[in-house]
Every structure is written in C-alpha cells, then in structure tokens.
N, C-alpha and C positions, 0 to 999 in steps of 0.2 A: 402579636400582629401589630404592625405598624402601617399608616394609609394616612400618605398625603392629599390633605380635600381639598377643593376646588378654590373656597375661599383663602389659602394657605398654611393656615391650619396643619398641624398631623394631631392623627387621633393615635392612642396607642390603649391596647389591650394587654393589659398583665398579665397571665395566665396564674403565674406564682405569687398573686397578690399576700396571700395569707390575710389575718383577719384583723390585722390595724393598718390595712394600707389600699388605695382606690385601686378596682382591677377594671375602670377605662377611665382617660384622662384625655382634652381637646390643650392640647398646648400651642400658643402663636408663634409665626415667624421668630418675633422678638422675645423666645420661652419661658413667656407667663401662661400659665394657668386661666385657660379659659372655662374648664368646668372641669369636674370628675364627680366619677360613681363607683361607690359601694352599698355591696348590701353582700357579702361573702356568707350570711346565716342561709339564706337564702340559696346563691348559687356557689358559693364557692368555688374552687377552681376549673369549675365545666364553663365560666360563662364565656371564654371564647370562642369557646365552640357554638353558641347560640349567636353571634355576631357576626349577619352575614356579609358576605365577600364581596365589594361590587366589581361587576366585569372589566 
C-alpha cells in the first residue's frame, strides 16, 4: 500500500518486508526517510492489513 499524506509525504507499507527490512516507511517529497517501522517478530507480513485505509 502506498498513500500520499497531506503534508506531502507518502507513507508506504511493505507487505513483503521479511525480517531485516521496515514494513512501514514516511518518505519526503525530496526521498529521505522520514521514519520507518519494524517489529516483523511481532506481526510479520499481516501488518498491512492492520493499517487502516483512509477515505
């Protein structure tokens, strides 16, 4: 899943992270790396599906 935020921003969700790589990342316009998240022990490759969809 991919979702352009308001600030300009996209946020993108990995689905196929596997377990040395962040499965959600905020990248800027200018694509650096604004944050990302891992914890794949945890959810593994369900967590886009937890990541809901806005209208």
């Amino acid at each position: 899943m991919v979702e352009r935020l308001e600030n300009g921003n996209t946020w993108i969700v990995n689905c196929h992270a596997g377990p040395d790589n962040p499965q959600i990342l905020e990248v800027t316009p200018d694509k650096k790396l604004a944050w990302s998240f891992k914890d794949f022990e945890r959810f593994g490759n369900a967590l886009p599906v937890a990541v809901p969809l806005t209208p």
